[in-house]
VEXDREN-2710 file (C-alpha; in Angstrom, 1 decimal):
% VEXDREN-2710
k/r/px/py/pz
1/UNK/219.3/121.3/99.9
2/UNK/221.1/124.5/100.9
3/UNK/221.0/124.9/105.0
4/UNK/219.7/128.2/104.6
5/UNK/216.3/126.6/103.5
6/UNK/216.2/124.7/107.0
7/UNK/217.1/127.9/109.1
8/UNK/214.6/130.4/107.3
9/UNK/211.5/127.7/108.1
10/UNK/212.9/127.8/111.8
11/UNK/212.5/131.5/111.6
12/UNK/209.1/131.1/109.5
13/UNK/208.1/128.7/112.8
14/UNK/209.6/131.1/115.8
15/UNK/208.2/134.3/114.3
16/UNK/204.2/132.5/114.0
17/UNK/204.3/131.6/117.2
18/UNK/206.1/134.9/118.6
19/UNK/203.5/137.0/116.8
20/UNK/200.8/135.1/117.7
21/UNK/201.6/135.4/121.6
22/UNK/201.9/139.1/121.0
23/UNK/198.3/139.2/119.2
24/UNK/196.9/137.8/122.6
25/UNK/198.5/140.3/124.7
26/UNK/196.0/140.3/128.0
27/UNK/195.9/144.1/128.2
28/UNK/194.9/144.4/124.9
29/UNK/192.3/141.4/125.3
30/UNK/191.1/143.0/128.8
31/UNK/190.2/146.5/126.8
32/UNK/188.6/144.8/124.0
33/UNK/185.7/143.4/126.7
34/UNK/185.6/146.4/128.9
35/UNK/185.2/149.8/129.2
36/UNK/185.3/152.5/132.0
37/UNK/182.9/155.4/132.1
38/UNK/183.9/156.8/135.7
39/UNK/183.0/154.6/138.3
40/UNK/180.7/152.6/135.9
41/UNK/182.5/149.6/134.0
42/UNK/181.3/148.2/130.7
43/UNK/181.6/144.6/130.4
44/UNK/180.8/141.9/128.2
45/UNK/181.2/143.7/125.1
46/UNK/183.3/141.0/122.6
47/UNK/181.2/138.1/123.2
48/UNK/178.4/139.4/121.0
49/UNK/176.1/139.5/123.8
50/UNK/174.2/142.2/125.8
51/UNK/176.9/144.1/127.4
52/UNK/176.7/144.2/131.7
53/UNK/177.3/147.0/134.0
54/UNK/179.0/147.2/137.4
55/UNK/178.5/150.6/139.2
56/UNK/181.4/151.0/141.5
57/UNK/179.7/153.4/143.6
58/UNK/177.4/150.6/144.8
59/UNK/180.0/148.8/146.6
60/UNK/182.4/149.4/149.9
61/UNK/185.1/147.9/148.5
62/UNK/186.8/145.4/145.3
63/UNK/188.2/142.0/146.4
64/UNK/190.4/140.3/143.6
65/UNK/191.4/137.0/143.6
66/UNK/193.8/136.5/140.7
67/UNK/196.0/132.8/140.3
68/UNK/197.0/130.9/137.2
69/UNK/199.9/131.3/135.2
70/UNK/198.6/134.4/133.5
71/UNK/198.1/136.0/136.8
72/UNK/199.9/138.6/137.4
73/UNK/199.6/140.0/133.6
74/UNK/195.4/140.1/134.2
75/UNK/196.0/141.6/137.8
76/UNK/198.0/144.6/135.8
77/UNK/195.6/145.0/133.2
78/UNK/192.9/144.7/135.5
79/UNK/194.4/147.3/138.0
80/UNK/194.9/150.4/134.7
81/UNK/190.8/149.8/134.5
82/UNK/189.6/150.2/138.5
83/UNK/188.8/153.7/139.2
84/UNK/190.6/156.0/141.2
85/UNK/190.0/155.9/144.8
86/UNK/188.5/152.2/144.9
87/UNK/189.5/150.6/147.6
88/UNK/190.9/147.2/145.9
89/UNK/193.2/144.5/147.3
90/UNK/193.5/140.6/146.7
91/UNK/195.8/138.5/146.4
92/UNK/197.9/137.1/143.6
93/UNK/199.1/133.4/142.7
94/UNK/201.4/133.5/140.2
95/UNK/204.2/131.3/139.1
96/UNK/207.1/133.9/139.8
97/UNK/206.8/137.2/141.9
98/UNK/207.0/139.8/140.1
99/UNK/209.5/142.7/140.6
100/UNK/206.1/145.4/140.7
101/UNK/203.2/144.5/142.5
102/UNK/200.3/146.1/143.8
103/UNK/199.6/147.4/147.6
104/UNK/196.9/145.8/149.3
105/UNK/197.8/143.0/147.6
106/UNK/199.5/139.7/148.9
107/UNK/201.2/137.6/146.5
108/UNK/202.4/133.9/146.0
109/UNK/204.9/131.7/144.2
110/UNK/202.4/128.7/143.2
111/UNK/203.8/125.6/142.4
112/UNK/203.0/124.0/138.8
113/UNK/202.3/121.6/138.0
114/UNK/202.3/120.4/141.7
115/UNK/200.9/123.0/144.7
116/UNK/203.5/123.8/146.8
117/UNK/203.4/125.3/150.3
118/UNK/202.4/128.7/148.7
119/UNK/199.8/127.3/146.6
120/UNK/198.5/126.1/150.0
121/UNK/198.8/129.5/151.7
122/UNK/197.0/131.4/149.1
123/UNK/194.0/128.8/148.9
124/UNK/193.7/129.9/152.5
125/UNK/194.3/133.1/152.4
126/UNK/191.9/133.6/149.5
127/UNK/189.2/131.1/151.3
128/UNK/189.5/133.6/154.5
129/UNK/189.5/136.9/152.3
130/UNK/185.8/135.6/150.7
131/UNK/183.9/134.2/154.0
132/UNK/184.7/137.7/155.2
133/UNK/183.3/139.7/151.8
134/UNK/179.4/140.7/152.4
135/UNK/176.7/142.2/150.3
136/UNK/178.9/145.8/149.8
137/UNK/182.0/143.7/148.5
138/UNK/182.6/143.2/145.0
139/UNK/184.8/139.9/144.3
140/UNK/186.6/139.8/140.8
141/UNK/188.4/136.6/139.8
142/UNK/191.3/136.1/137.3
143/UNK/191.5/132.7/136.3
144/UNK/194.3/131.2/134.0
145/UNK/195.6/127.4/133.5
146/UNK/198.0/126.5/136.0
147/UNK/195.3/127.7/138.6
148/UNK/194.5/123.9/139.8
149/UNK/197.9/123.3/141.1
150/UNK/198.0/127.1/142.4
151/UNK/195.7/127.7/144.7
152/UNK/194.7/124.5/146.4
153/UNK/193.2/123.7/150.1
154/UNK/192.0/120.3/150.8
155/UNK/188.5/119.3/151.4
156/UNK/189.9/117.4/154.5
157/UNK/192.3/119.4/156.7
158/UNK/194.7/116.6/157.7
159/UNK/195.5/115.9/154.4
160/UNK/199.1/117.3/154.3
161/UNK/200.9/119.3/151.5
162/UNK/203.0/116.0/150.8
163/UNK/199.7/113.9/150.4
164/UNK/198.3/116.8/147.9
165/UNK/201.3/116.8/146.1
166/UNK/201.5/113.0/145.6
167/UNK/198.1/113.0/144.5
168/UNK/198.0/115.8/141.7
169/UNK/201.5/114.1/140.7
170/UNK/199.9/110.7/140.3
171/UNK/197.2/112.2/138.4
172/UNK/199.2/114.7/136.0
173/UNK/201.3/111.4/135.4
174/UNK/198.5/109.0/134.3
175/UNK/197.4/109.9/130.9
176/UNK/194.5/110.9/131.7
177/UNK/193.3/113.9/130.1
178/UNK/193.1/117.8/131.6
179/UNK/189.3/117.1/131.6
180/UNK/189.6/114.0/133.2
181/UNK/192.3/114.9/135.6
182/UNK/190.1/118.1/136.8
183/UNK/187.3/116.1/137.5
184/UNK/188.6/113.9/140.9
185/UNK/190.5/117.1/141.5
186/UNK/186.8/118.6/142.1
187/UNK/186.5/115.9/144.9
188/UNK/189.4/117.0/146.5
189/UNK/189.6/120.2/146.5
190/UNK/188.2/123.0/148.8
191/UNK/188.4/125.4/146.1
192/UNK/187.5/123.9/142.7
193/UNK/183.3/123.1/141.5
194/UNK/182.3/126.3/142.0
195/UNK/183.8/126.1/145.9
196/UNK/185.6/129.4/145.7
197/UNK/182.5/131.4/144.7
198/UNK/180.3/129.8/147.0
199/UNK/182.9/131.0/149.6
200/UNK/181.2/134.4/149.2
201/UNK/177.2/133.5/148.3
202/UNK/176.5/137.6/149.6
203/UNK/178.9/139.2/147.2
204/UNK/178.2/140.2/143.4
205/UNK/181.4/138.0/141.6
206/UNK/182.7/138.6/138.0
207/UNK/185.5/135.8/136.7
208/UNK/187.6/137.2/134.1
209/UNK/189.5/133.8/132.6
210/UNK/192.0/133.1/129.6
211/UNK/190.5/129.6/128.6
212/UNK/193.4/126.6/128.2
213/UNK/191.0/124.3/127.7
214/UNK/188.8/124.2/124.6
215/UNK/185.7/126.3/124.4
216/UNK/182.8/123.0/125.0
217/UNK/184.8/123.0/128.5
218/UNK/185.0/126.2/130.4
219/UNK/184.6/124.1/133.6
220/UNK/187.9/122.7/133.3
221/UNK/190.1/126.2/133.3
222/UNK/191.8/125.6/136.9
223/UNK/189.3/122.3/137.6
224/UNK/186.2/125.4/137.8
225/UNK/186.7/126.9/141.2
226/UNK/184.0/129.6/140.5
227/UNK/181.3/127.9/138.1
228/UNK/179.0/125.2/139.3
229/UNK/180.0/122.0/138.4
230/UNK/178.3/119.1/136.3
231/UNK/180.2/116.5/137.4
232/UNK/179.1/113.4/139.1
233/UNK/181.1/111.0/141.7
234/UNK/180.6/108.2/139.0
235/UNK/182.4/110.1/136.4
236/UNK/185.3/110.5/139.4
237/UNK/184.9/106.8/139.8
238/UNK/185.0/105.8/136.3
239/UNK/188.5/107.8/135.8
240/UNK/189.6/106.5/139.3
241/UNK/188.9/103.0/138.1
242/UNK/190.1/103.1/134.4
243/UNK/193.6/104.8/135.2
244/UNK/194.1/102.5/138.3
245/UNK/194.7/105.6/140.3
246/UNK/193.6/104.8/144.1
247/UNK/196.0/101.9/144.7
248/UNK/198.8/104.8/143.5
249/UNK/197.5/107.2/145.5
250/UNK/199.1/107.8/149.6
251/UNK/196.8/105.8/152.1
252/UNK/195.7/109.3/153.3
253/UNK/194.0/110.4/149.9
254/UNK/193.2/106.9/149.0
255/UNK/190.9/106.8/152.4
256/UNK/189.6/109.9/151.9
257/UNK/188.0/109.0/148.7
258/UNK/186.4/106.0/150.6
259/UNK/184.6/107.7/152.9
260/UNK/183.2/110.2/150.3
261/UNK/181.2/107.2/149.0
262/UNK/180.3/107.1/152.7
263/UNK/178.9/110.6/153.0
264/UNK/181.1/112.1/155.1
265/UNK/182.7/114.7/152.8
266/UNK/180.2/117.3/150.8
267/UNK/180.0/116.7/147.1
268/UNK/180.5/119.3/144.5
269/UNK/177.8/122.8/145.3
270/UNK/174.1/121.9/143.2
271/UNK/174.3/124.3/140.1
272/UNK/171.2/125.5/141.2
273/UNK/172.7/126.9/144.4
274/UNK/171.4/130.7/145.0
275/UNK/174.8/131.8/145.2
276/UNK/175.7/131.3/141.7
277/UNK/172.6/133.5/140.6
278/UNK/174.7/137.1/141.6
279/UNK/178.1/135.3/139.3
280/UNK/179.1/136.2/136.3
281/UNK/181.6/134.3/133.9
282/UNK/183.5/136.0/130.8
283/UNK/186.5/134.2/128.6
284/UNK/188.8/137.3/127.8
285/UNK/191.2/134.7/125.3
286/UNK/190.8/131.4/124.4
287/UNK/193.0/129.1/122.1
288/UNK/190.6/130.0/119.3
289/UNK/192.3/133.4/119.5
290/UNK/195.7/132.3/119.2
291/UNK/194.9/129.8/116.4
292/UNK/193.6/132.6/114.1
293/UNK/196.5/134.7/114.9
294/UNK/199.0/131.9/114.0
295/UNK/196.7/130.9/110.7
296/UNK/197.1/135.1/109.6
297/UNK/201.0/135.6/110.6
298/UNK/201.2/131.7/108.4
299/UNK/199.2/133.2/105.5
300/UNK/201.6/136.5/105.9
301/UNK/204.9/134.3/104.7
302/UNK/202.4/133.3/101.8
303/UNK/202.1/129.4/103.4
304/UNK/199.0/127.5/102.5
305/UNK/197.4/127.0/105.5
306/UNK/195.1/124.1/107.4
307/UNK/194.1/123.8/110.6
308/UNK/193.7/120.7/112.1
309/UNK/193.2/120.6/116.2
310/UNK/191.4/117.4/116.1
311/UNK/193.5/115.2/117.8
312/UNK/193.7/117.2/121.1
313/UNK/193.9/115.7/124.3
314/UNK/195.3/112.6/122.2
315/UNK/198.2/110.8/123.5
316/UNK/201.3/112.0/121.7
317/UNK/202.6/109.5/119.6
318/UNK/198.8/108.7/118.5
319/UNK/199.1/113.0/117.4
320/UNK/202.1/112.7/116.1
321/UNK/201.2/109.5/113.4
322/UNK/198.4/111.3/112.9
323/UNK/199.1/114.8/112.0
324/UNK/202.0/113.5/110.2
325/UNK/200.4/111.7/107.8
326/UNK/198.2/114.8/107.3
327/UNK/200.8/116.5/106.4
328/UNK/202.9/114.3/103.9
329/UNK/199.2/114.0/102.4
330/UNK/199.0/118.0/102.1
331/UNK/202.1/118.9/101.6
332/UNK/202.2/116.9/98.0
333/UNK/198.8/119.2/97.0
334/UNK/200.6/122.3/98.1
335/UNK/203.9/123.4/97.5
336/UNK/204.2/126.0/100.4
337/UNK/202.3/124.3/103.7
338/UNK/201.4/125.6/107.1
339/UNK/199.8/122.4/108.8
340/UNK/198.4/124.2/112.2
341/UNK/197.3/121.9/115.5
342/UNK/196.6/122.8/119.1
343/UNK/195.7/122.2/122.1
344/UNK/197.3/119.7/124.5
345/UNK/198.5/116.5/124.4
346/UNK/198.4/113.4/126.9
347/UNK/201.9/111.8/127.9
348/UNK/202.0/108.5/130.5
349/UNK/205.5/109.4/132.7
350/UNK/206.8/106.2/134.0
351/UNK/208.1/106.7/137.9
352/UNK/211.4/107.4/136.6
353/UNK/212.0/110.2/134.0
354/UNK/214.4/113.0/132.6
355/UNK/214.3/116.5/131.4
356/UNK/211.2/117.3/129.0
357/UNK/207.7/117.8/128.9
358/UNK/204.4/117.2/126.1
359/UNK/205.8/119.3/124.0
360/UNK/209.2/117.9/123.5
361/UNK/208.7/114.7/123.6
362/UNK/206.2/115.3/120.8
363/UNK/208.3/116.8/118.9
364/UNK/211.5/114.3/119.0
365/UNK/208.9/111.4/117.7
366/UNK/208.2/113.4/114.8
367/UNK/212.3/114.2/114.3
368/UNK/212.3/110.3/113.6
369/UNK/209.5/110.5/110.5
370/UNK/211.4/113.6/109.3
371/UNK/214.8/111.9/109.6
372/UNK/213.3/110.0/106.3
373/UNK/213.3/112.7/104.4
374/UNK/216.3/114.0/103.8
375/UNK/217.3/117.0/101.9
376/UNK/213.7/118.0/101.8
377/UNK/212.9/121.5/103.7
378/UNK/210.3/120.2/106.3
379/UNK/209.8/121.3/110.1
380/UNK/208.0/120.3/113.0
381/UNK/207.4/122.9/116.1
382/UNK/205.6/122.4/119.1
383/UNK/205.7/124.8/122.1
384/UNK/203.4/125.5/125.2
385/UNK/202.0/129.5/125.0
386/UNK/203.0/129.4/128.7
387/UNK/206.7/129.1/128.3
388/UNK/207.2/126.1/129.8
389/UNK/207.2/122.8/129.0
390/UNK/206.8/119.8/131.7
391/UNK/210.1/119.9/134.3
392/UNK/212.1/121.7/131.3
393/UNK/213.1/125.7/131.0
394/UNK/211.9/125.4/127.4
395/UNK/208.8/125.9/126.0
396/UNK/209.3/123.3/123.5
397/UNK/211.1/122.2/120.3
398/UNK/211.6/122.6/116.3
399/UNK/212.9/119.4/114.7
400/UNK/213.8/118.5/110.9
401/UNK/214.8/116.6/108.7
402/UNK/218.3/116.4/109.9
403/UNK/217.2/116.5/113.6
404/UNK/218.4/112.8/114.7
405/UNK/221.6/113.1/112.7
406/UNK/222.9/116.0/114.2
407/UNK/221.4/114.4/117.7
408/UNK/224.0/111.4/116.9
409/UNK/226.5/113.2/115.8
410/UNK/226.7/114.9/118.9
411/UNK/226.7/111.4/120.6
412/UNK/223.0/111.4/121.7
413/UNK/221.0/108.6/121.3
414/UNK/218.0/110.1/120.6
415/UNK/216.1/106.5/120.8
416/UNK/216.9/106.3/124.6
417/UNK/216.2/110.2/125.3
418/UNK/213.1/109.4/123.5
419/UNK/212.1/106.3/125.6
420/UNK/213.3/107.9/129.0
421/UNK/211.2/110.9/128.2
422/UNK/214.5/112.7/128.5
423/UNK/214.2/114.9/125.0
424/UNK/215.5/118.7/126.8
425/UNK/219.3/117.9/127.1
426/UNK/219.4/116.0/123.4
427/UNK/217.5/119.6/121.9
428/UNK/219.5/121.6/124.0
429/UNK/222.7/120.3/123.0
430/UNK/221.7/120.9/119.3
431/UNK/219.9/124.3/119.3
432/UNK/216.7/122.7/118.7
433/UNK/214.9/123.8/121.6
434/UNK/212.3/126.6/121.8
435/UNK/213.3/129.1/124.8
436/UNK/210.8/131.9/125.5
437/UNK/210.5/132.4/129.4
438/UNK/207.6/132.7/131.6
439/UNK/205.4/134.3/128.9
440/UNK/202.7/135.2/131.1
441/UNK/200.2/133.9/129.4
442/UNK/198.4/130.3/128.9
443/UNK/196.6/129.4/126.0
444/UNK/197.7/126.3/125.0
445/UNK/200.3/124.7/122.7
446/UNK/200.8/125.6/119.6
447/UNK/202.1/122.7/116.5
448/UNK/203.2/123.6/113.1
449/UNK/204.5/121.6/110.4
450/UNK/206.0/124.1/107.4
451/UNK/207.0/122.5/104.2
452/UNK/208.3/124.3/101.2
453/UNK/209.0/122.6/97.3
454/UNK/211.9/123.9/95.4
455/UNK/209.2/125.7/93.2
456/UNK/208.1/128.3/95.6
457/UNK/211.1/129.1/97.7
END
């Protein structure tokens, strides 16, 4: 097999995902579901529902609360659609400060996938900002994934930033899924189940989100801090218990979580809460968008495509058997193969643990089926449409076929990066990682498995 074959499905791989991201640019998205007539704005107009209005004459003034990973990008496309003269300001959680940034606005470095100390400071700020807002305030949220972890306040005030940070640690480290995971995170928080809209019950509230979670589970897009939740303490309990997560927890978070069977914290708002009544909730981009744009930019390079996203939230080596299989099956009925997946995978980190993240771990036990194969043009590419991936700088990783060799020739042993979760330095090393940046955006991951036969190259 010439090495050109190899290289030109590593292009195929980069440029689907590349284009894809660009197809969900969030200024684009924004002006697809709004429109500005003077002071009145439009809204509502891509679900295929009856379009809303908001009459900016009608209030004093525009609070914006904007935190997730995609932050910053909605607060910019947000800001080119507010009317001249408003008066607007907010505040921004975002995972790196951008170089231009809005007045009135105060902005934050959130931590992610742990809160840090300015995760803490906006959940306060943003708290105090809403308790303020009245009848004549207008409160817009931007909600992206990443949101959980960056803007956070404890339910109980003594719990520290080093008790919060142990306890979303324990729980991003479990295995338990992002579902799972934002449910106890409800009990915790100040902020999540609907908490942050309740913070201003007066105020008319639009939440403008790009959805990381599937569609089934809008609640679950930063653990949602302005919908009411459905959960119930025996779900918490049920995922406390199963994942063995208490006796991890610090003393501090484990007693909380005694005495709210004892009645002295409040439980998650009642949907039926009067507050929620004056709250609207719109999904600008979900992964469903950046699935179809990957399946069009595959079909562009004339791949046969499938689409398979039904084994997320499974753990990874479960996905990776899985979607494997799937594809040596598909790949012998089609002689040029785009095998799609997405959404996110579960990993269980042990206390001790190297460079890497879902992603590329993911993809380094799939370099060991490929490694089978050789001199047949196959690939396997998974990336995060955040940029990052885990504790890594990469966004992820393309393996193939000769993957583990080169790994070994390079004096890796790619079985213990594998085991010690440890995958960024081996892909690194070999050029096999996937390095994007901060992308601004956060719609999930993104897997693709290209095959080719000698036939239709």
């Amino acid at each position: 097999m010439k090495e050109n074959v190899l290289e030109q499905l590593h292009r195929n791989a980069a440029f689907i995902f590349e284009q894809s991201l660009e197809a969900c640019d969030i200024d684009r998205a924004l002006g697809r579901h709004m429109r500005l007539d003077g002071h009145v704005l439009t809204h509502n107009l891509f679900s295929g529902e009856e379009p809303r209005t908001l009459d900016f004459h009608k209030y004093k003034r525009v609070l914006v609360i904007a935190f997730g990973k995609a932050s910053a990008s909605m607060l910019n496309a947000l800001m080119r659609r507010i009317p001249p003269g408003t008066d607007v300001r907010g505040i921004c959680s975002c995972p790196e400060r951008p170089a231009s940034r809005h007045r009135h606005f105060d902005y934050f470095t959130g931590g992610h996938p742990l809160p840090n100390k300015e995760s803490f400071a906006a959940g306060r700020e943003a708290l105090d900002l809403l308790r303020k807002a009245k009848k004549d305030t207008l409160v817009i949220f931007l909600i992206s994934g990443g949101g959980s972890a960056m803007l956070e306040v404890p339910i109980e005030p003594s719990l520290s930033l080093e008790d919060t940070t142990a306890f979303h640690e324990t729980l991003v480290a479990s295995g338990a899924t992002i579902t799972e995971v934002n449910i106890v995170r409800k009990f915790y928080s100040a902020i999540k189940a609907g908490r942050l809209a309740l913070a201003a019950p007066e105020s008319d509230k639009l939440s403008l989100v790009i959805a990381d979670v599937p569609m089934r589970e809008r609640e679950a897009v930063a653990s949602g801090p302005t919908l009411p939740s459905h959960t119930t303490l025996a779900e918490c309990d049920e995922i406390l218990t199963r994942f063995h997560l208490l006796e991890q927890f610090p003393a501090s978070v484990r007693e909380y979580f005694e005495k709210l069977h004892e009645g002295k914290y409040p439980l998650p708002p009642d949907p039926g809460n009067p507050a929620f009544r004056n709250s609207q909730f719109e999904i600008l981009l979900s992964n469903h968008d950046f699935v179809s744009a990957a399946q069009a930019f595959a079909e562009s390079l004339n791949f046969t495509v499938v689409v398979d996203t039904s084994c997320d939230d499974w753990d990874y080596e479960k996905a990776a058997r899985y979607l494997l299989e799937r594809f040596h099956t598909l790949r012998r009925e089609h002689p040029r193969l785009c095998l799609i997946s997405s959404g996110e995978l579960t990993v269980q980190l042990p206390s001790e643990h190297g460079c890497g993240g879902r992603n590329q771990q993911f993809a380094l036990a799939c370099a060991f089926d490929l490694a089978h194969y050789q001199n047949q043009p196959l690939l396997a590419f998974s990336a995060g449409s955040d940029g990052l991936d885990g504790n890594s700088p990469a966004a992820g990783a393309a393996v193939d076929t000769t993957t583990i060799a080169r790994a070994r020739h390079h004096g890796f042993d790619p079985e213990a990066h594998l085991n010690s979760y440890d995958a960024c330095p081996l892909f690194t090393a070999i050029g096999d990682t996937i390095i994007t940046g901060s992308t601004g955006n956060n719609l999930r991951d993104l897997r693709l498995f290209l095959a080719v036969s000698p036939e239709s190259r």
